[in-house]
N, C-alpha and C positions, 0 to 999 in steps of 0.2 A: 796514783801514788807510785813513787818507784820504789821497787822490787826491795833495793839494796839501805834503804831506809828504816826497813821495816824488820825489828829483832824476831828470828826464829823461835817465838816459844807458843808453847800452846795457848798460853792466855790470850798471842796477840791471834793467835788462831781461830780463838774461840769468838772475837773479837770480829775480826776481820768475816768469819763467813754468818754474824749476824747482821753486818753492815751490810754485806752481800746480797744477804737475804729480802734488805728492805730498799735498795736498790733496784732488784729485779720485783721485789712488789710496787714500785714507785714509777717504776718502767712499764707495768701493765697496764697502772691505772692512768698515765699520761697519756697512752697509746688509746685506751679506749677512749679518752677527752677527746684525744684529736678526732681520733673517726668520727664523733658526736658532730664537734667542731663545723669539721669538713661536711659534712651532710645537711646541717645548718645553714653552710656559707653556701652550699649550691643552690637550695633552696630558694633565700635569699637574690641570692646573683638573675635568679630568673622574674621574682619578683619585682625586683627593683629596676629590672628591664622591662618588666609590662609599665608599672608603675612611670617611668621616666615616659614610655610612648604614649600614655595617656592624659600625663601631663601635654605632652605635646600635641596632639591633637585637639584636648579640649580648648590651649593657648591660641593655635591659628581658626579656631572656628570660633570663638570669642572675637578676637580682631577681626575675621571678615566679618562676623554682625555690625560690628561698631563702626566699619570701613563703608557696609552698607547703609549704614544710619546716616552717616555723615554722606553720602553721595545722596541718599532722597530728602535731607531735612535742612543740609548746611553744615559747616562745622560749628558754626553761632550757635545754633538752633540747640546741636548736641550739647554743647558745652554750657549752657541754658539750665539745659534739663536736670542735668547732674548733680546742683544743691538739693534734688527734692527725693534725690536717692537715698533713703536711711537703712544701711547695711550694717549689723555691727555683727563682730568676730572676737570668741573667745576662746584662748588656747589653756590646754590643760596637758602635762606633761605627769605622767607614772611612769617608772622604773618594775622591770622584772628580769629576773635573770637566767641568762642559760649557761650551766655549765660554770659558776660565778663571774660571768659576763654582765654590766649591767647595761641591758638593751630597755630605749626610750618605748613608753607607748605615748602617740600622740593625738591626741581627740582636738579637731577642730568643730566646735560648732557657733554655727552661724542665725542669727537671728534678724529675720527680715520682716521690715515694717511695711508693708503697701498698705493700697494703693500711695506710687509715688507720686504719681502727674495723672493728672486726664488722661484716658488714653486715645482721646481724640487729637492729643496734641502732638501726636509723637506718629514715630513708626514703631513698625511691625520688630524692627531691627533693633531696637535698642532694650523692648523687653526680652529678644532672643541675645542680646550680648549680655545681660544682666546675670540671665539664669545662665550664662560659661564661665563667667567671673566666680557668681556664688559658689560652682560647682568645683573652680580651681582652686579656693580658698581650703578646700576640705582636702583636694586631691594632691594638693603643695604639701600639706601638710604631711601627708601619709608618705609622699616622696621621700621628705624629709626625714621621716623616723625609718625606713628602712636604709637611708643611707648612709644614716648614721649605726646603725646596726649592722651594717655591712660591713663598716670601717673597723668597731670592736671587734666583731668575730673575725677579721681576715687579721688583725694584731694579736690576739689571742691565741690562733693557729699558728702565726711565728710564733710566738713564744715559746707555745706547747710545742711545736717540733724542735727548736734546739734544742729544749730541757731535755727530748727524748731522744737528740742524737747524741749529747753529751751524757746521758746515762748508756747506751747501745755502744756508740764509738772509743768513748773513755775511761768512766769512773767504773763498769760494769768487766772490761775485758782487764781495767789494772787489779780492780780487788780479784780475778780468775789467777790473775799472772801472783798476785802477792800469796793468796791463799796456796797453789800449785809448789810456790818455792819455799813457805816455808814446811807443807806437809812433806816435800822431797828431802828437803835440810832435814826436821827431824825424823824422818825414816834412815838419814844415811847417817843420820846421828846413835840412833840406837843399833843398826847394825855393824858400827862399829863399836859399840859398848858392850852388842853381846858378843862380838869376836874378842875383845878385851877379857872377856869374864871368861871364857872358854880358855883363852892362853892361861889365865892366872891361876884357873880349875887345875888343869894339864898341870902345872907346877908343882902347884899345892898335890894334886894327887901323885907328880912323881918326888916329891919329897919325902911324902909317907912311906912309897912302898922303898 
C-alpha cells in the first residue's frame, strides 16, 4: 500500500501495525510450510527415482522372458498359451494429506488363478515372464502415486514461495513503510502542537504580567 494513501491518525495506526502483525505471523507460518514442503519433495524426488528404475528393470526382464519363450516355443505356441492366463487386477485409490496437499495412495492388488496350462506344455520362460508382468502391475502402480505426488507437492511449493515472497518483498516492507510515516507525521504533529501551546503559554503569561 502506498505510504501517501494512507491518513495519519492513530486509528489507522492502531490498524495498520495489527495488520502487520498478522502478516509477519502469516509469513512464519508459510515459511515453515515451505521447509515441510521442500523436505517432502526431496524425499519424494529420490523415491520416484528408485521407483522409475525399478519400473524399468522389472519391464526389460519381463520382455527378455517372453522374447525367450518365444525363441524356444514359437511365437504361435506363446500366443496360444495366453487365453489360459487368468490374471485379474484391482485398483483402489485413498487420499491423505500433507501440509493440506491431497497426495493419492495407491494399492494395486492382483489376484492370480493357476495353474494356467500344463507345465509340460510351455517353457520355463513364459512362467518367468508371468511373474515380471504380475510384479509390474503392483510396481506401475506405486510409480504412479508418487508421481503424482510429486507433481502436488512441487505446485504447492510454488505456491507457498510466492505467497512468502509477496508477504517478505511487498505487503510486509509497505505496512513498515506506512506504519514508519505515519508514527513520524504524528510525532512532528504533536511537536509542533506542543511548540504551539508553549508560544500561546508565553503570551498568555506575558499578558498577565
Amino acid at each position: 500500500m502506498a505510504r501517501y494513501k494512507v491518513v495519519p491518525t492513530k486509528t489507522n495506526l492502531l490498524r495498520l501495525k495489527r495488520e502487520l502483525s498478522f502478516a509477519q505471523e502469516g509469513y512464519d507460518l508459510l515459511e515453515q510450510k515451505r521447509q515441510i514442503l521442500v523436505v517432502e519433495l526431496m524425499g519424494l524426488l529420490d523415491r520416484t527415482a528408485d521407483a522409475q528404475e525399478k519400473v524399468e528393470k522389472e519391464l526389460a526382464s519381463a520382455f527378455k522372458a517372453l522374447q525367450s519363450a518365444v525363441v524356444i516355443m514359437g511365437r504361435q505356441a506363446v500366443v496360444s498359451v495366453t487365453p489360459a492366463v487368468n490374471i485379474r487386477s484391482d485398483l483402489t485409490i485413498n487420499m491423505r494429506k500433507i501440509m493440506g496437499v491431497n497426495i493419492p495412495q495407491i494399492e494395486v492388488k492382483v489376484e492370480d488363478i493357476a495353474p494356467y496350462f500344463s507345465p509340460g506344455e510351455t517353457s520355463f520362460w513364459v512362467d518367468e515372464a508371468i511373474v515380471h508382468f504380475k510384479g509390474l502391475l503392483k510396481d506401475i502402480g506405486k510409480l504412479a502415486e508418487l508421481r503424482i505426488s510429486l507433481m502436488r507437492i512441487a505446485e504447492e511449493v510454488r505456491k507457498t514461495m510466492r505467497r512468502v515472497n509477496a508477504l517478505e518483498k511487498i505487503a510486509i516492507p509497505d505496512y513498515n513503510e506506512s506504519v514508519k510515516y505515519i508514527e513520524d507525521t504524528l510525532e512532528e504533529s504533536e511537536r509542533e502542537t506542543f511548540a504551539t501551546l508553549k508560544i500561546v503559554k508565553e503570551r498568555l503569561e506575558k499578558k498577565k504580567g
